[in-house]
Each structure stands twice: as structure tokens, then as C-alpha cells.
LOLUMPA-585555 format. One line per 10 residues: number of its first residue (from 1); for each residue z, x, y of C-alpha. Coordinates in Angstrom, 3 decimals. Each point is the difference from the previous one (the first is absolute). Layout:
N
NUM) Z X Y; ... $
This chain:
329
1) -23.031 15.817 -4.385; 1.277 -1.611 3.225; -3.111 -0.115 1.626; -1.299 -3.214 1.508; 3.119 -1.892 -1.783; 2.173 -2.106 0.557; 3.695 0.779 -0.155; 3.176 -2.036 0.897; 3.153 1.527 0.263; 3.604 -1.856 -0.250 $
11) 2.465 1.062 2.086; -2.433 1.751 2.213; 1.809 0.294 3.096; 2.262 2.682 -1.344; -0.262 3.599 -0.210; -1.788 0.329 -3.794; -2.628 -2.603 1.507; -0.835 1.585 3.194; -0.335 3.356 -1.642; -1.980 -1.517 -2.587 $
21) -2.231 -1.842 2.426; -0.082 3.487 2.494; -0.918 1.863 -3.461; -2.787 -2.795 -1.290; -1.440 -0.227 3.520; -0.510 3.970 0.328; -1.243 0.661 -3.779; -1.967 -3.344 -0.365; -2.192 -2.544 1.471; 1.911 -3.566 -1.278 $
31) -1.750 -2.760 0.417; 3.518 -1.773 1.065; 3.601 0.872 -0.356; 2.262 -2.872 0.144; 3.578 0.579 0.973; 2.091 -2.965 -1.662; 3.402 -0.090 1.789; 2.696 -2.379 1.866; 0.412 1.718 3.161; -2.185 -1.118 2.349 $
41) 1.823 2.769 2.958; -1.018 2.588 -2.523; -3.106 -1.367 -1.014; -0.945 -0.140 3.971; 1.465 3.489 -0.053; -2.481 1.204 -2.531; -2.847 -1.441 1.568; -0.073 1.955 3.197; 0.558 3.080 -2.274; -2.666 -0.319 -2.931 $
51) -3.151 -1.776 2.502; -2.716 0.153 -2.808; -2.690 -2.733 -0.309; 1.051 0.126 -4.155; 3.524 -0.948 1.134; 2.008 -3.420 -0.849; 3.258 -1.205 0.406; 1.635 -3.229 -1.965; 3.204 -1.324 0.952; 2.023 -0.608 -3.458 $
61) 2.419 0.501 -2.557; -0.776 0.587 -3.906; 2.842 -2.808 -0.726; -3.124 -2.383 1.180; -2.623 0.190 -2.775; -2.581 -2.470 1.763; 0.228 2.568 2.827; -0.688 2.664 -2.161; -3.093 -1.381 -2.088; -1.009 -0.469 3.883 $
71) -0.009 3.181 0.731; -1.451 1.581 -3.208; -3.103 -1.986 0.138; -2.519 2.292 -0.503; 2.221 3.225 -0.360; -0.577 2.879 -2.368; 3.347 2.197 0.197; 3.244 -1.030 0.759; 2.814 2.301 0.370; 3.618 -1.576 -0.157 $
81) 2.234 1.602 2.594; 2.151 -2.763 1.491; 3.362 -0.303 -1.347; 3.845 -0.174 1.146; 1.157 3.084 -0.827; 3.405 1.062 2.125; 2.395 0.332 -2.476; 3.175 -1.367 1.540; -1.759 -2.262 1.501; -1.273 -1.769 -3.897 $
91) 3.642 0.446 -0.905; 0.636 -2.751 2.259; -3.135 -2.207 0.343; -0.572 0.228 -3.831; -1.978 -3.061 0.150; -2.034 1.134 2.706; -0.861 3.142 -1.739; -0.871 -1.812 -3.141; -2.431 -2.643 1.753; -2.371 3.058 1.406 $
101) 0.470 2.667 -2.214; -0.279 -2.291 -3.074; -1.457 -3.248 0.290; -2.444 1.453 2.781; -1.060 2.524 -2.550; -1.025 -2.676 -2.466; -1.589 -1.879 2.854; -2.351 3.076 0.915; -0.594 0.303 -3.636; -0.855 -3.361 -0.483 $
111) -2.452 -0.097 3.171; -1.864 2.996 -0.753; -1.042 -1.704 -3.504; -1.040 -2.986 1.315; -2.154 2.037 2.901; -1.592 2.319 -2.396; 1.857 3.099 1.782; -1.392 2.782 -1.851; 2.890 2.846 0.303; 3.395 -0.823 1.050 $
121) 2.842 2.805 0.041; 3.827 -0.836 0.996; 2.328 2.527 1.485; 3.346 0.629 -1.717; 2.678 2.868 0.604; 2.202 1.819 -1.780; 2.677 -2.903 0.145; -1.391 -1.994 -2.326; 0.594 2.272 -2.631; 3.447 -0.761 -1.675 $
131) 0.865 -1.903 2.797; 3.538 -0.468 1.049; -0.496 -1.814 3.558; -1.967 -3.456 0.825; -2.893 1.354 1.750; -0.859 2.615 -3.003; 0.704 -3.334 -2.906; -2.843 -1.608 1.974; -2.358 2.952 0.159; 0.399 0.482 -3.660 $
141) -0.698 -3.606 -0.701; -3.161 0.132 2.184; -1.274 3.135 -1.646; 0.536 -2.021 -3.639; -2.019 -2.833 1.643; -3.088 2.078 1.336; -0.081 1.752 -3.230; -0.089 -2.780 -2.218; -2.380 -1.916 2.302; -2.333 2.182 -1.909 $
151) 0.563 -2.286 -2.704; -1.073 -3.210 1.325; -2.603 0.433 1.901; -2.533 -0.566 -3.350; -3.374 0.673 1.534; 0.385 0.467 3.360; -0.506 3.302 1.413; 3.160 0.232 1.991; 1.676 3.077 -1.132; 3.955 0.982 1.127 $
161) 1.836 3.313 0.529; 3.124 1.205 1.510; 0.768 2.952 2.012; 3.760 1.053 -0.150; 1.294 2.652 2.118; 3.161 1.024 2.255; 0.891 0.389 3.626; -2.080 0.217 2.576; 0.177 2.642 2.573; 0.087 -1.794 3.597 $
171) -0.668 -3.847 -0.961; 1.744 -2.257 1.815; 3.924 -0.845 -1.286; 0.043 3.869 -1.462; 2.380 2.290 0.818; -2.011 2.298 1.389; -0.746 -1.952 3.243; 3.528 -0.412 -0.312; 1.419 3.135 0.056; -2.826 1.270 2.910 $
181) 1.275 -2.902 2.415; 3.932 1.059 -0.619; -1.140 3.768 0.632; -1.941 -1.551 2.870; 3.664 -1.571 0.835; 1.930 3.177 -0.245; 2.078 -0.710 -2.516; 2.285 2.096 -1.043; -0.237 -0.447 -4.080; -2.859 -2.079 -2.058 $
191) 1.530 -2.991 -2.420; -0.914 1.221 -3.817; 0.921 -2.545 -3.049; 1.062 2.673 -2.018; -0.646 4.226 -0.106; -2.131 -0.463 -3.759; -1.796 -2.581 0.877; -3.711 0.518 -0.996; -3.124 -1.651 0.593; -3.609 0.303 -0.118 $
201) -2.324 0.337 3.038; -3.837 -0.716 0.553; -1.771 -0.409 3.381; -2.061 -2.883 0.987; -3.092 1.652 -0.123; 1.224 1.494 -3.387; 0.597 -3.403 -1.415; -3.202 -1.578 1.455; -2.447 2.582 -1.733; 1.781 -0.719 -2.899 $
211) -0.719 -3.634 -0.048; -3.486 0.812 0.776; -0.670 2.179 -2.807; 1.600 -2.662 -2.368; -2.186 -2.638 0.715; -2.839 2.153 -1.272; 2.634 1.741 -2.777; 1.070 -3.574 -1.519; -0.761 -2.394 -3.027; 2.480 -2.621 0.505 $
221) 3.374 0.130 -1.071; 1.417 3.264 1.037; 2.846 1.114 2.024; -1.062 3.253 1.928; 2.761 2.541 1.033; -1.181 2.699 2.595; 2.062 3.499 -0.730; 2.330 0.682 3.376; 2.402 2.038 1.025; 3.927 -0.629 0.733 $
231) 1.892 1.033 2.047; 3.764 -0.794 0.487; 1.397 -1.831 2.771; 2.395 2.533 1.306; -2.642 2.183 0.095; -2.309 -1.874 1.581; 2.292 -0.883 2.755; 0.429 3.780 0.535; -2.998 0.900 -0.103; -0.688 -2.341 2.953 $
241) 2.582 0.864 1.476; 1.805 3.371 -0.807; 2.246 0.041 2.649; 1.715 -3.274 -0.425; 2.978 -0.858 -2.545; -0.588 -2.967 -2.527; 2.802 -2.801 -0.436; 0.176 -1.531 -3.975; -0.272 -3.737 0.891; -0.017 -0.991 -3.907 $
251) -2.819 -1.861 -1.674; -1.390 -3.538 1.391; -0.056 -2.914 -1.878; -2.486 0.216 -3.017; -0.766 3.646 1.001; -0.568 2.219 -3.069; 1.111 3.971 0.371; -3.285 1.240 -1.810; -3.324 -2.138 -0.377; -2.124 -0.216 -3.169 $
261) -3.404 -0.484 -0.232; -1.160 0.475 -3.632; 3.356 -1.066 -2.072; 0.930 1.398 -3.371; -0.441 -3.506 -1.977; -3.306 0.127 1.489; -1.365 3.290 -1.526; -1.313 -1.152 -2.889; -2.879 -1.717 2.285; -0.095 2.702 2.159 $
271) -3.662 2.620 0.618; 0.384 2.840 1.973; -3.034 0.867 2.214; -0.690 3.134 2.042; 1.097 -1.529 3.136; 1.950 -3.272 -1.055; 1.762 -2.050 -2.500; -1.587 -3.463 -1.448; 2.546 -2.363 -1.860; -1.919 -2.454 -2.300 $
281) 0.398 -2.985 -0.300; 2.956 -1.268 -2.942; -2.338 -3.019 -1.185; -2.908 0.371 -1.502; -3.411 -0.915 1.854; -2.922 -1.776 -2.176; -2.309 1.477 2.630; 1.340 3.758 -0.269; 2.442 2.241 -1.229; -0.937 3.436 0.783 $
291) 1.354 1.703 2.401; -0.509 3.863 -0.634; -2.959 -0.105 2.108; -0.660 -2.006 3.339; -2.889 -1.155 1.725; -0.476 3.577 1.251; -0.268 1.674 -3.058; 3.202 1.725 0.580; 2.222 0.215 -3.170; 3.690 -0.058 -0.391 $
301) 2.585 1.015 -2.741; 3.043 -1.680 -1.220; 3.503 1.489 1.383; 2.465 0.905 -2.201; 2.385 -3.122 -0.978; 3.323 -0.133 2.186; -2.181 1.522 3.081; 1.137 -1.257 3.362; -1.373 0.461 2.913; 3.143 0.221 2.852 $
311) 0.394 0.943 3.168; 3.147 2.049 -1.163; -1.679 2.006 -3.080; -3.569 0.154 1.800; -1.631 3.530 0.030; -1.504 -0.315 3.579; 2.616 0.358 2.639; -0.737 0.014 4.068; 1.555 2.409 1.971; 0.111 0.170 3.520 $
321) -3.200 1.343 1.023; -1.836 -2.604 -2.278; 1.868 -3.075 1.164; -0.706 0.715 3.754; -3.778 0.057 -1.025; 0.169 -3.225 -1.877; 1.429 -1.425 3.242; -2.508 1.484 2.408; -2.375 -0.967 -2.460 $
């Protein structure tokens, strides 16, 4: 569905959008993809890396809607990656978070109406549900906006989805680059938050397939959750390391000690799928309300009310072995 189309993709420059663009480039023949983004170093960056004749590259930021309906001119898919998203680092630019992760979602929503963008799908993560830290409060209040964008659009064609999932193995600010440059080091110990700490874990290329298959899965309105493993911290620090102590450093600011992805209140709206989990939407749309089947043909059920989807109660767990694949992977 990608071929000879154009795509622009927000946030670009970081490590979802140059496995994205790596992933379009080598399964598809795009007619363009655009990578929106404010970095011009990494922008130049990208540009010796990704040489295609299909490529573009927009200096920008999604705070600046003229700059966006600029960009979108003539754009079929968007995909919605750029966002603040360090968590200590929202605890104390709050505003700063809120300008891009908000009001920059609205602004992408708001261009990709007026351009006629046919599919548009926003990435979340697991924060977002019952948030208790900035950068998660935003994400939640950007996946309510994409949702009910569905609502407004009257009869345009632009449809919007969101794809929620957790950590990524090896993308930039994760621990796992961390803890490979301190074993690098020679530490003598890696820094844990806490022993039962928990989280889920996807790899990039993981998390870009399952984008990709949502664009053609989606009828607008949906919030797609792809079923992970987790894996907790302590082990994963042993496993990468099995000769090395770990210190307890306590939890960061905002930090949560288990993430949630589908949460209880939510489980009323919640289908189960053979591979994933689809929220629907709490409003009802005058353009569709069925969600039991998608675009595909592929059906879903209803989970049983109270069901939560956690990284501490989830029935897939890494071990070792499979967490050193994910990060040669």
C-alpha cells in the first residue's frame, strides 16, 4: 500500500523514523518520504545515510502548523513519531513537554485535514496509560485527541489511529545503550531503580512492522496494542551482564515500578486479537462503531471486564537468551 506514495514522518531523525524509513525503502517503492524534524545536524546526518532519489528532508517543529500544512501538501500517510518523551526531563520543562506532545499533536491533526492526508497514525507508549508523570499526562491527552479527530473530520477521508506500546530495545536514551557503555567502562555494578521493577520491551524493527500492518489493519479511531514480552530490570541487567553486581539507586522522578498498557477502567472497550489488543474509542463515531472486525477481515473478542494488560501480571516473560536476540536483532 506504500507503493509510489507519499509519506512524511515527524520526528524522523530518531531511531523509530530511520527504521521506518530503512524498512519502507527495502519493502516498498515510495514515491517520497518526508522526514519532518528540527535538527538540521541530524537531518544532515540522515542524509548521507538514507541517499534515495524518493528521499526529503524539512527542517521543523509540529508546534508550527503553517510549517506543517507545508510539508503535508500532497501527502498520503503520516505517521506521528516526534515527541518529548524523557521522563525527568517533562518533570521539569512541563511546559515544554506540553507544547510538543500536546498542542503539536493537535497541530498535525489539524494539518492533515486541511491537506486531505488520507491515513495518519500517532505513536503512544505504555505511559500514557494511568499516567502518573508529565510526559505520560501528555501522551494520554494526544491519544484522546487523535482518536476523537475521527469525529470532526465530517467528509474528509483523513482517518486516525494510535499505536501504543513499551520500551524499546536499543533506541537512543534507553537503558540498554546505557548499561553496554558502563560494561564497556568496566564498572564494577550497573545502577537499577529498584529489584521489581518491570517493563515491557519491543525492538525497533518489531515496532515498525507493527505500524505498518496498522495502516492497512485500521478504520479510524483505534488504539492498537502489540502483545510483548517483559522482562524485569534486575534481570535484564544480569542478563547483560552476569558477572557484575547491581546497586538499587531508587526510582527517578515520575518513574513508575510496573508499566500498563491496556488499564483495567479501560476493559470494557477493550478486543483481543490473535496478535494484539485494540482499545476503542470511549465516544461514539457517526461514521463507525464497529470494531470486532478491521480492515483486514481479522476479528476480535471482548476481554473479560477488570482485564489489564501489565508488565507485572503479563504471561510472556524474556529470559536471557531471548533478550540478547532482541538486542542483536
Amino acid at each position: 500500500m506504500f507503493n509510489g506514495k507519499n509519506i512524511l514522518i515527524t520526528g524522523g531523525t530518531g531511531s523509530f523514523g530511520k527504521k521506518y524509513t530503512e524498512i519502507l525503502l527495502k519493502k516498498y517503492k515510495p514515491n517520497k518520504i518526508i522526514i519532518f524534524s528540527r535538527d538540521e545536524l541530524k537531518q544532515y546526518e540522515m542524509a548521507q545515510q538514507f541517499t534515495d532519489s524518493c528521499m526529503r528532508f524539512m527542517i521543523g517543529d509540529v508546534r508550527d502548523l503553517e510549517r506543517l500544512k507545508k510539508a503535508m501538501y500532497g501527502v498520503n500517510y503520516v505517521i506521528h513519531a516526534a515527541a518529548l518523551k524523557h521522563v525527568p526531563i517533562a518533570e521539569y520543562n512541563p511546559m515544554e513537554c506540553i507544547k510538543t506532545n500536546i498542542y503539536g499533536a493537535q497541530n498535525v491533526i489539524d494539518a492533515s485535514l486541511e491537506c486531505g492526508i488520507e491515513k495518519v497514525i500517532a505513536l503512544s507508549t505504555d505511559k500514557a496509560a494511568n499516567p502518573i508523570n508529565l510526559y505520560g499526562a501528555t501522551k494520554l491527552a494526544s491519544d484522546k485527541l487523535f482518536v476523537a479527530a475521527n469525529n470532526i473530520r465530517g467528509a474528509r477521508r483523513t482517518q486516525f489511529s494510535v499505536v501504543r506500546y513499551g520500551n524499546v530495545i536499543g533506541s537512543r536514551g534507553s537503558v540498554v545503550p546505557l548499561f553496554k557503555r558502563l560494561i564497556a567502562e568496566g564498572v564494577k555494578e550497573l545502577p537499577i531503580t529498584e529489584a521489581d521493577m518491570t517493563r515491557f520491551w519491543i525492538t525497533l524493527e518489531q515496532g515498525v512492522n507493527f505500524v505498518l500492518k496498522n495502516f492497512a489493519r485500521m478504520k479510524g479511531g483505534e488504539i492498537f496494542i502489540p502483545k510483548i514480552a517483559s522482562m524485569k530490570m534486575v534481570d535484564l541487567a544480569q542478563s547483560m551482564a552476569p558477572n557484575l553486581d547491581v546497586k538499587i539507586i531508587g526510582i527517578r522522578p515520575g518513574e513508575k515500578m510496573h508499566e500498563v498498557m491496556v488499564p483495567k477502567d479501560d476493559s470494557h472497550l477493550t478486543l483481543e486479537f490473535h496478535d494484539h489488543y485494540v482499545i476503542q474509542p470511549s465516544i461514539v463515531f457517526t461514521q463507525l462503531n464497529d470494531f470486532t472486525s478491521n480492515a483486514l477481515g481479522e476479528k476480535g473478542t471482548s476481554v473479560k471486564y477488570g482485564f489489564e494488560y501489565s508488565s507485572e501480571t503479563n504471561t510472556q516473560w524474556l529470559d536471557a537468551k531471548g533478550l540478547m536476540e532482541m538486542i542483536d536483532a
